[in-house]
MIMI-769813 format. One line per 5 residues: number of its first residue (from 0); their letters; for each residue x, y, z of C-alpha. Coordinates in pm, whole numbers, plus 50000, padded with zeros to 5 digits. Example, Ala and Ser with C-alpha at 12.3 -4.5 7.8 and 13.67 -1.06 7.14 Angstrom:
! MIMI-769813
0	as	51230 49550 50780 | 51367 49894 50714
***
This chain:
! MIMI-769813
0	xxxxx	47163 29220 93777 | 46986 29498 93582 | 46579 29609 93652 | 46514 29430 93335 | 46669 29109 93472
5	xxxxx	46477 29140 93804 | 46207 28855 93859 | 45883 28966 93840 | 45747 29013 94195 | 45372 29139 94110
10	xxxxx	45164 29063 93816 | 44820 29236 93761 | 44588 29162 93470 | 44264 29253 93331 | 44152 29397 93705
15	xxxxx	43820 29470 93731 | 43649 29593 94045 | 43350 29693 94130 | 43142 29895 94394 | 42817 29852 94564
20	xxxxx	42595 30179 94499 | 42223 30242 94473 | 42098 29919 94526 | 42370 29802 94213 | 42725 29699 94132
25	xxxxx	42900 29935 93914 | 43239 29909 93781 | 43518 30118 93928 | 43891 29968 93831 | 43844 29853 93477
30	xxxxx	44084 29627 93306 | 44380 29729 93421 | 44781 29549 93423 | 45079 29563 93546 | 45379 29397 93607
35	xxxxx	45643 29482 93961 | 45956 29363 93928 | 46197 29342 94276 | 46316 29619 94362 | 46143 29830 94161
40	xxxxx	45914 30134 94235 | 45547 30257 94057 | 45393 30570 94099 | 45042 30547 94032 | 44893 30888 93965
45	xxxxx	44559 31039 93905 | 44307 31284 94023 | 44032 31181 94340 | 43855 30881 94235 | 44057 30734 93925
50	xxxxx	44113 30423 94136 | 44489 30486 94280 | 44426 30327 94626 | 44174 30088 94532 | 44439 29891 94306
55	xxxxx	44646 29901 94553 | 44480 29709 94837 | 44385 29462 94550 | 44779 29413 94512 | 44729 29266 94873
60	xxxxx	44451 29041 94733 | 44192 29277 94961 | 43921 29527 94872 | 43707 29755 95135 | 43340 29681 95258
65	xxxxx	43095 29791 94926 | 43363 29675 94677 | 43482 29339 94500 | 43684 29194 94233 | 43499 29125 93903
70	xxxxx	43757 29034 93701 | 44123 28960 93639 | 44417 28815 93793 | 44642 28932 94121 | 44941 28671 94148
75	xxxxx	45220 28770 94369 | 45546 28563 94402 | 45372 28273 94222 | 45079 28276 94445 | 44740 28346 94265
80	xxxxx	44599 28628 94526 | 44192 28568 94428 | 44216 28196 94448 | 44462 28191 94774 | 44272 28128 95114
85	xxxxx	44184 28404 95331 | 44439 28245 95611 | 44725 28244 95301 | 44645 28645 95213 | 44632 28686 95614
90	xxxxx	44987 28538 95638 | 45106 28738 95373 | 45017 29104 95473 | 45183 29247 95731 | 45460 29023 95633
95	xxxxx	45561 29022 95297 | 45342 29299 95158 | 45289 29610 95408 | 45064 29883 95363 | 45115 30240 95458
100	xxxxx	44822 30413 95454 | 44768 30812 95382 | 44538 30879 95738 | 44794 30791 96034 | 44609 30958 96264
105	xxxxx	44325 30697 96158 | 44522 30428 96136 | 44668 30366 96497 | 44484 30246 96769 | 44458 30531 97010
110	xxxxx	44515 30267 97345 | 44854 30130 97272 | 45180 30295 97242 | 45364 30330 96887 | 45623 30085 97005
115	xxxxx	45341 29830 97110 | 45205 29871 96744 | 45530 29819 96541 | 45621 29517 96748 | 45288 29360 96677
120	xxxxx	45344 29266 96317 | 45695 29072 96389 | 45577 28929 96690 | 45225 28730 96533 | 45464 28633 96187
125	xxxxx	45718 28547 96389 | 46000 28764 96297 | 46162 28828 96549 | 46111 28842 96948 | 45989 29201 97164
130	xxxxx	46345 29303 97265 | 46439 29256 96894 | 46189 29434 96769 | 46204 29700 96995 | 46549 29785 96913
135	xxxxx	46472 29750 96543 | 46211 30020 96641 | 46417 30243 96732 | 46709 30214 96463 | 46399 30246 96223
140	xxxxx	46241 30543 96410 | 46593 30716 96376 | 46658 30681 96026 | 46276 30830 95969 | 46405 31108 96154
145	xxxxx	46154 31089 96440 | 46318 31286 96764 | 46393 31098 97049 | 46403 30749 96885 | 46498 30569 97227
150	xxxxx	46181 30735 97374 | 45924 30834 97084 | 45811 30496 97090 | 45665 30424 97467 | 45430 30739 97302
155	xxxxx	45062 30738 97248 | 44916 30815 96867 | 44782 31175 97066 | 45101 31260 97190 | 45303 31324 96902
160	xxxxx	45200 31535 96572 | 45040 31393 96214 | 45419 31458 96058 | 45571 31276 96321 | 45266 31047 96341
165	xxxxx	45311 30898 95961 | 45706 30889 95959 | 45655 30612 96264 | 45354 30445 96023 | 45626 30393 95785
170	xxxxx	45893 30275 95979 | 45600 30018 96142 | 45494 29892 95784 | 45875 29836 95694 | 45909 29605 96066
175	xxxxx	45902 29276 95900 | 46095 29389 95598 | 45869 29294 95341 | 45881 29224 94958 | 45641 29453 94842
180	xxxxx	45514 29780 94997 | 45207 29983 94906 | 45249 30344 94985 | 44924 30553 94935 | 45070 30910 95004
185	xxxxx	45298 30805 95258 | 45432 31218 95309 | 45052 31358 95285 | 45120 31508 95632 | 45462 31606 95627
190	xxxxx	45647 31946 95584 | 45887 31957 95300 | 46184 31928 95468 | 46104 31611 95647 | 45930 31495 95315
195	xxxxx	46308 31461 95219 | 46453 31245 95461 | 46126 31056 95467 | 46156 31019 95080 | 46536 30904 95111
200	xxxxx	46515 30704 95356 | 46217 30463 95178 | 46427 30524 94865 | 46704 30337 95081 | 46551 30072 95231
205	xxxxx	46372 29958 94871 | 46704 30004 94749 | 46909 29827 95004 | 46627 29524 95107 | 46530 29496 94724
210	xxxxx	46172 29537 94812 | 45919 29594 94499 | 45703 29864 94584 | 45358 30082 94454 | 45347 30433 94541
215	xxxxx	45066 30626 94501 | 45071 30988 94520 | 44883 31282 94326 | 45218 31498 94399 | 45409 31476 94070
220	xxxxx	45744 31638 94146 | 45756 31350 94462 | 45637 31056 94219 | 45923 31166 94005 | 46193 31122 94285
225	xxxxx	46042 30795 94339 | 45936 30589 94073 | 46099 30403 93819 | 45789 30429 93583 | 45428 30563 93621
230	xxxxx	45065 30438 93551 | 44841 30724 93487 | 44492 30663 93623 | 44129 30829 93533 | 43796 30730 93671
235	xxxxx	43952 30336 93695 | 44081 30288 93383 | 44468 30320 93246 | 44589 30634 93071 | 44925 30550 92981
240	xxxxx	45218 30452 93137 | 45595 30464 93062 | 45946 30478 93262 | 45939 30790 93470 | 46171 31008 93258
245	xxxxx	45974 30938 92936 | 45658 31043 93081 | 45804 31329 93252 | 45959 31443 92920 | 45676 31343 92660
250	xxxxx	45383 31261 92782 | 45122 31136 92528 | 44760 31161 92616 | 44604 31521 92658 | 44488 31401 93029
255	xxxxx	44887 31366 93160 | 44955 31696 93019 | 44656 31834 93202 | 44801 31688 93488 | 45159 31817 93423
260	xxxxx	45029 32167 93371 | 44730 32193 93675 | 44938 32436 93907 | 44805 32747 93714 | 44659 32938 94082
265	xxxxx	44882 33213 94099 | 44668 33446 94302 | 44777 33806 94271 | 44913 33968 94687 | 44663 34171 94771
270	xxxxx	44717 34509 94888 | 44783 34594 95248 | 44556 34704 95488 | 44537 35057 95580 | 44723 35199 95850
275	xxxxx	44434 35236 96043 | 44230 34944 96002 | 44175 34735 96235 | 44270 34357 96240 | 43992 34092 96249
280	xxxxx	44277 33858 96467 | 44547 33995 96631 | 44798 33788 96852 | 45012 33978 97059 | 45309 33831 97206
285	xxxxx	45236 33487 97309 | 45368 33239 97519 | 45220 32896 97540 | 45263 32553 97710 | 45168 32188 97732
290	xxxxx	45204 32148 98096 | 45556 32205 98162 | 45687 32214 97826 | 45667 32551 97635 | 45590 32552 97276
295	xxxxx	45522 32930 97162 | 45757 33227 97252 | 45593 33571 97234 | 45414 33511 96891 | 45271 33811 96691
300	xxxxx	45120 33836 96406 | 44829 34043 96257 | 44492 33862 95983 | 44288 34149 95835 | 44004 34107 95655
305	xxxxx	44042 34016 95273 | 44364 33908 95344 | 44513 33520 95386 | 44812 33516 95643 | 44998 33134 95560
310	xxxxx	45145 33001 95877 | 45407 32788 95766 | 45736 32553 95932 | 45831 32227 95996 | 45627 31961 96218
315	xxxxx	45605 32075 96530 | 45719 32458 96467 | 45421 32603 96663 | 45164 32629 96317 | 44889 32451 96509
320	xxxxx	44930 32547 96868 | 44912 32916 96786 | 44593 32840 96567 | 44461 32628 96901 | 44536 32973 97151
325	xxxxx	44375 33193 96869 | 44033 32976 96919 | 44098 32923 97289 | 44135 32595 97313 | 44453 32675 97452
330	xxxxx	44502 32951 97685 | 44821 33145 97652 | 45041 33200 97940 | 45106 33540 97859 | 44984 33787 97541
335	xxxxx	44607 33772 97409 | 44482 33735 97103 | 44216 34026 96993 | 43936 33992 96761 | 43846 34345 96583
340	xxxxx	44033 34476 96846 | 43876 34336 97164 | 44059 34127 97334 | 43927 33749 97361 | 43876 33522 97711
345	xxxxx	44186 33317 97668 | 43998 33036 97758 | 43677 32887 97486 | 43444 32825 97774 | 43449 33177 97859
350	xxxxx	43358 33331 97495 | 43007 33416 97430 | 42861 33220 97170 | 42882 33493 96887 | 43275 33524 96959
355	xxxxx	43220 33171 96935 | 43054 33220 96599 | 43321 33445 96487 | 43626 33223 96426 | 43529 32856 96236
360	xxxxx	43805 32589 96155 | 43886 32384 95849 | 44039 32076 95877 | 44316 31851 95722 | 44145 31528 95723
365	xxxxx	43827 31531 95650 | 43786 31163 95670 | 43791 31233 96045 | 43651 31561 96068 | 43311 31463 95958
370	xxxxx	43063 31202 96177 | 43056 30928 95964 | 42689 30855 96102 | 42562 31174 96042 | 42384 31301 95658
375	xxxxx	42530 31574 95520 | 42245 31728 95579 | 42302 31734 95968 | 42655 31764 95920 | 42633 32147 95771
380	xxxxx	42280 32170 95945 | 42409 32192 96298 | 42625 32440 96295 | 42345 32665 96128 | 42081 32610 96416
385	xxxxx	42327 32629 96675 | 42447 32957 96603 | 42148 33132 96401 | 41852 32982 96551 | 41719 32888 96219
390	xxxxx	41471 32597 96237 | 41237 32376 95988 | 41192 32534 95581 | 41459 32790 95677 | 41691 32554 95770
395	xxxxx	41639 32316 95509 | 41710 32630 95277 | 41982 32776 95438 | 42152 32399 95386 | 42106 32403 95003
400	xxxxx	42206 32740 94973 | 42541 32667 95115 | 42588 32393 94924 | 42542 32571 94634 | 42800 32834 94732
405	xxxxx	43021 32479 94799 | 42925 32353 94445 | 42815 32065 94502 | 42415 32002 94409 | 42188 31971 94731
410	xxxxx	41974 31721 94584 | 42262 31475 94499 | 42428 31529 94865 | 42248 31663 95124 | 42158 31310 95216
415	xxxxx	42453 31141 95148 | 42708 31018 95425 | 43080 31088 95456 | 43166 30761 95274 | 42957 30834 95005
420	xxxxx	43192 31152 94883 | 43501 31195 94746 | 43766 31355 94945 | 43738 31666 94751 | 43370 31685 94832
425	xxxxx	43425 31575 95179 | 43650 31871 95222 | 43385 32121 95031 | 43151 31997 95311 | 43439 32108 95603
430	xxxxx	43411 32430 95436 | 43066 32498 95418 | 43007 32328 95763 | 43304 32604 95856 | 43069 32895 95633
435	xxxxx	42760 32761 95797 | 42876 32978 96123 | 42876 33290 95915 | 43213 33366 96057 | 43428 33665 95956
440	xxxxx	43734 33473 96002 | 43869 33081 95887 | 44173 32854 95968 | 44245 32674 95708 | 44481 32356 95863
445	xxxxx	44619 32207 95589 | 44334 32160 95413 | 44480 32076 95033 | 44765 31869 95156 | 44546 31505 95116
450	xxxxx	44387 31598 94766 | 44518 31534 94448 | 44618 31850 94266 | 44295 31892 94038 | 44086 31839 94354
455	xxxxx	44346 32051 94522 | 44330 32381 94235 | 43970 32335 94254 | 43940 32413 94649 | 44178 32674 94671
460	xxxxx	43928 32844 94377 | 43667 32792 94582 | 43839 32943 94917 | 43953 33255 94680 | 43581 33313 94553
465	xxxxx	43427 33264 94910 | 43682 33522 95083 | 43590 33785 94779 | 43269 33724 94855 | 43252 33760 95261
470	xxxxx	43527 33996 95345 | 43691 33652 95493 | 44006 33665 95673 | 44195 33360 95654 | 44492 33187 95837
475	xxxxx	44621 32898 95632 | 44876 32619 95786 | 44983 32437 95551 | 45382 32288 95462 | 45288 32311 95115
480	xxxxx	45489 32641 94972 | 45369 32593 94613 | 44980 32658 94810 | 45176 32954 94978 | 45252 33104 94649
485	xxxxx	44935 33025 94534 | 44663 33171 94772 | 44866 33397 95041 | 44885 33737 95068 | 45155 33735 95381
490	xxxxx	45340 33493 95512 | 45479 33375 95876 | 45745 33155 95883 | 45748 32965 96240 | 46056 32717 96360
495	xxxxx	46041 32567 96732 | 45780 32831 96844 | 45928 33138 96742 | 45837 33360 96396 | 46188 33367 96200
500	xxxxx	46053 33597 95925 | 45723 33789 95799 | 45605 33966 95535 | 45449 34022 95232 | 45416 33734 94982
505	xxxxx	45655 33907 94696 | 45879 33963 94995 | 45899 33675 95136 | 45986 33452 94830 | 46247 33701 94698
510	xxxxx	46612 33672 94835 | 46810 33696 95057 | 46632 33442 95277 | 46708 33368 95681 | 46874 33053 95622
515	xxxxx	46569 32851 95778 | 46364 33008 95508 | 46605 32921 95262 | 46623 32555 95375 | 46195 32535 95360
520	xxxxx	46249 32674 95001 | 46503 32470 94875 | 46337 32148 94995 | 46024 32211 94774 | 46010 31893 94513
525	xxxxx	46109 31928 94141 | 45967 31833 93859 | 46305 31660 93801 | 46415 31290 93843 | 46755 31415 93970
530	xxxxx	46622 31649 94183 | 46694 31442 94516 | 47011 31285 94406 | 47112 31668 94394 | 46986 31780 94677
535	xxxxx	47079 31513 94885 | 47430 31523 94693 | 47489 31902 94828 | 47378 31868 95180 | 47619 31530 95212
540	xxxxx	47907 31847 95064 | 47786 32043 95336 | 47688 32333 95098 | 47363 32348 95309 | 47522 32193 95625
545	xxxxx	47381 32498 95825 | 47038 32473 95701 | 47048 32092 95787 | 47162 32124 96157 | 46878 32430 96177
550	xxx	46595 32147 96079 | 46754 31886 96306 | 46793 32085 96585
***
C-alpha cells in the first residue's frame, strides 16, 4: 500500500487555541489543519513561540494550565478528541498516542527507577504483565543504544546523564507501541553521534509498527531525515507546508527561507594569547571519580581571557565532570585547576566568596534552572546582593541595567515569572543571572541546544557582544559542532575522560582528523533527505566500521 493509500490516522481542522494572559484570553494557535496518515511522519518547524508544541499536545486532545481550545476539530481514529470524555482521552494516551517530551530530566519522577517508569504505562492499559515489560525494556533500551541495557534500567533519573536520560524517555513512550507519537525535540540533549542511532532507530520502529507520528524540532537538517512533509509555523498560524523534499528544494514564503538561511554566525578565531599571559582557568592534569568509578584521566587544558575554549564529545565523555572539578563541586583526585594562576581549594566550601564570584555557570535547561516561584526580579537580584552587597535603589538599578545588557526591557520582565517567558528569554535571564556575579569567567553547558535556531543565532550574538565587552573567558559544552564553528576560538575534543585532540578552531576542523574526531564530524546532520540513508548505508559497509566501534566502546 502506498502513503497516499494509508488511512488517515489524525485529522486537525480550523484549531484555534488560546491562552490566559493579563486578566484576558488571547489567541495563540490560529486556524490551523492537518491531516496524519499511518505511518507517516510531520515535522513541524518554527522559531520559539510559533505554536510547535502546543499543537501537539492538542493532537492528544490536551492543552496545559492557562490555555484552551477555541475552535476547531481534533478527531483521531474516528474518535472526535474535544467531544470524547476525559476517561476516553485518559485511555488513549499513554496507549495509543505517546508523548516524548523535550525536558527528560523534568519529566521523570526522581523516586522510581527508569524500569519502574516504562513498565507503568503497559501495566495500567494492560499491555502486557511486569516480567514482559521488563524484558521489552531492555530489548528497547538496547536498540536506543543505552549501555548496559540488562542493568540501566534498575537506575534512578540522577544516575545516568540528560543524553542517556532522553534515549530511555523514548524507548518508555514507544512501551505500549502506540499509533501515533508526538516527539517535541526528542534528540535536544543528545551528542551527534547518538542523535543517529536515536534518529534510526525511531525511523525503524514508525517504519516497522506503522505508527503515524508529529515531530517537532527547530533543527532542520534532523526534520529533513525525518519527515515525510513539513508544516512551517509562526506566532500560531501556518506558513506553508509541502512534502519534505519540495520544501527543502523550493521553499515559497520569505519566512522558510529565513529559516533555511539563519546559520549566518561564523565568528572569526581569535588570536592566541601571548606567550606570557596568564590563563584565567587552567586545569592541570586531572583525575576524577564518582566513588569508585573514575571518569577523568589527567585532563589539561588552558581558557584565557577573550577567548571561548568548546568542550565537546559524546554523552558521558567527561564535558560536564571536568566543568563540575573546575567550580569545585567535584574535587579532583589528583591535578588542580588554577584561576589567574593561583591554584583553587579543590573543594567549593573552601573558596572564598570572591573565588566564588569569579567563575558563574550557564545552564542547558533553563526551564529548571530558574525557581519557578521566584520574579525575575529576584531571580537576577540575588546573585547581585549576595556577591556585591548592593541593597535597595542600587539594586533595583543594577537589575535593569543587566537586563538591558540581556535585551530584554526591565519594565516588561523584571516582574514576570519563569512561565511567563519564552525559552529564549528564559535563557537571556540564565545569562544575566550568570553576569549578575560580575565574573571574569562563564561555562556555558549547552546552552543553545533547546532553542530553535533564530532564538539560538540570537544568544550566541549576545554571548559574542558580552565577552567583547568584559574580557570574558568562556568554556562552552555543547554536542552541537555547527555552535563550535560558530562561536569557538579552540576546541577540546573529550571521549571516555580523556582529551583525544586540541587546538585551534581552523585546526581542528581541517583534516586529517583522529578518527574519533572524524566520526563527531561526519555525524553532523545534512541539509539532505538522503543524508541518513547514506550514512547509515556506509557504516552497515564498514567504511566507518572503526569510528563506530570507537563510539560504542
Amino acid at each position: 500500500m502506498s502513503d497516499d493509500e494509508k488511512p488517515v490516522l489524525l485529522t486537525i481542522r480550523d484549531l484555534c487555541i488560546e491562552g490566559y494572559a493579563d486578566e484576558t484570553w488571547l489567541e495563540i494557535v490560529k486556524d490551523v489543519s492537518l491531516d496524519l496518515r499511518r505511518g507517516e511522519v510531520l515535522g513541524l518547524i518554527g522559531e520559539s513561540g510559533a505554536g510547535k508544541s502546543t499543537i501537539g499536545l492538542a493532537a492528544m486532545g490536551f492543552t496545559r494550565d492557562g490555555c484552551r481550545i477555541s475552535g476547531g476539530t481534533i478527531t483521531f481514529d474516528g474518535i472526535d478528541l474535544r467531544a470524547a470524555p476525559v476517561t476516553e482521552r485518559r485511555a488513549l494516551r499513554g496507549k495509543r498516542i505517546a508523548y516524548v517530551a523535550q525536558s527528560a530530566a523534568a519529566s521523570f519522577n526522581p523516586a522510581h527507577k527508569l524500569i519502574d517508569q516504562y513498565s507503568e504505562g503497559p501495566l495500567i492499559h494492560h499491555v502486557m504483565g511486569r516480567k514482559e515489560a521488563e524484558n521489552d525494556a531492555v530489548e528497547l533500551y538496547r536498540r536506543m543504544r543505552l549501555p548496559n541495557p540488562e542493568e540501566i534500567g534498575f537506575r534512578y533519573p540522577h544516575q545516568v546523564s540528560g543524553g542517556q536520560l532522553q534515549r530511555a524517555m523514548t524507548a518508555m513512550a514507544m512501551a505500549c507501541r502506540p499509533d501515533l507519537i508526538i516527539f517535541d525535540e526528542p534528540t535536544t540533549a543528545l551528542d551527534v553521534t547518538t542523535q543517529i542511532e536515536v534518529l534510526a532507530a525511531i525511523r525503524d520502529i514508525v517504519e516497522q509498527f506503522d505508527t503515524a507520528a508529529i515531530y517537532i524540532t527547530h533543527d532542520l537538517a534532523v526534520v529533513a531525515q525525518m519527515a515525510d512533509k513539513i508544516k512551517v509555523l509562526l506566532r500560531g498560524e501556518e506558513v506553508e507546508e509541502a512534502d519534505t523534499r519540495t520544501m527543502l528544494a523550493d521553499p515559497k514564503q520569505d519566512y522558510t527561507k529565513t529559516l533555511w538561511a539563519v546559520r549566518s554566525l561564523q565568528r572569526d578565531e581569535q588570536p592566541p594569547a601571548g606567550a606570557g599571559e596568564t590563563p584565567v582557568v587552567s586545569v592541570r592534569d586531572v583525575t576524577a571519580a564518582y566513588g569508585d568509578v573514575p571518569v577523568l584521566y589527567e585532563v589539561s587544558f588552558d581558557i584565557h581571557a577573550r577567548r571561548t575554549v568548546a568542550v565537546v564529545g559524546e554523552s558521558g565523555s567527561g564535558k560536564s565532570t571536568a566543568a563540575r572539578v573546575i567550580t569545585g563541586l567535584l574535587p579532583p583526585l589528583s591535578g588542580e585547576v588554577q584561576f589567574n594562576g593561583e591554584t583553587l581549594p579543590a573543594d567549593y566550601r573552601r573558596r572564598s566568596k570572591d573565588q566564588l564570584r569569579q567563575a558563574q555557570m550557564i545552564y542547558q535547561m533553563a526551564d529548571t534552572a530558574l525557581n519557578p516561584k521566584q520574579r525575575i526580579r529576584e531571580i537576577v537580584g540575588r546573585p547581585v546582593e549576595f556577591y556585591l552587597g548592593l541593597r535597595g535603589k542600587a539594586l533595583e538599578a543594577r537589575i535593569r541595567e543587566l537586563l538591558h545588557l540581556i535585551e530584554l526591557e526591565p519594565d516588561d520582565f523584571i516582574d514576570r515569572l519563569p512561565s511567563e517567558l519564552s525559552g529564549g528569554q528564559k535563557q537571556r535571564i540564565g545569562i544575566a543571572r550568570a553576569l549578575a556575579a560580575e565574573p571574569q569567567f562563564i561555562i556555558c553547558d549547552e546552552v543553545t541546544s533547546a532553542l530553535d535556531q533564530l532564538v539560538a543565532e540570537g544568544i550566541l550574538r549576545l554571548l559574542d557582544r558580552l565577552q567583547s565587552e568584559f574580557k570574558l573567558a568562556y568554556m562552552f559544552i555543547t554536542h552541537d559542532l555547527a555552535t563550535v564553528r560558530a562561536i569557538a576560538d579552540e576546541v577540546v575534543v573529550m571521549k571516555e575522560g580523556r582529551i583525544i585532540e586540541k587546538g585551534g578552531k581552523t585546526e581542528m576542523f581541517t583534516p586529517p582528523h583522529d578518527p574519533y574526531t572524524e566520526l563527531l564530524l561526519s555525524s553532523v546532520p545534512e541539509m539532505d533527505p538522503d543524508w541518513l540513508d547514506h550514512l547509515l548505508a556506509e557504516r552497515a559497509a564498514g567504511r566507518a566500521g572503526a569510528g563506530v566501534k570507537s563510539a560504542d566502546a
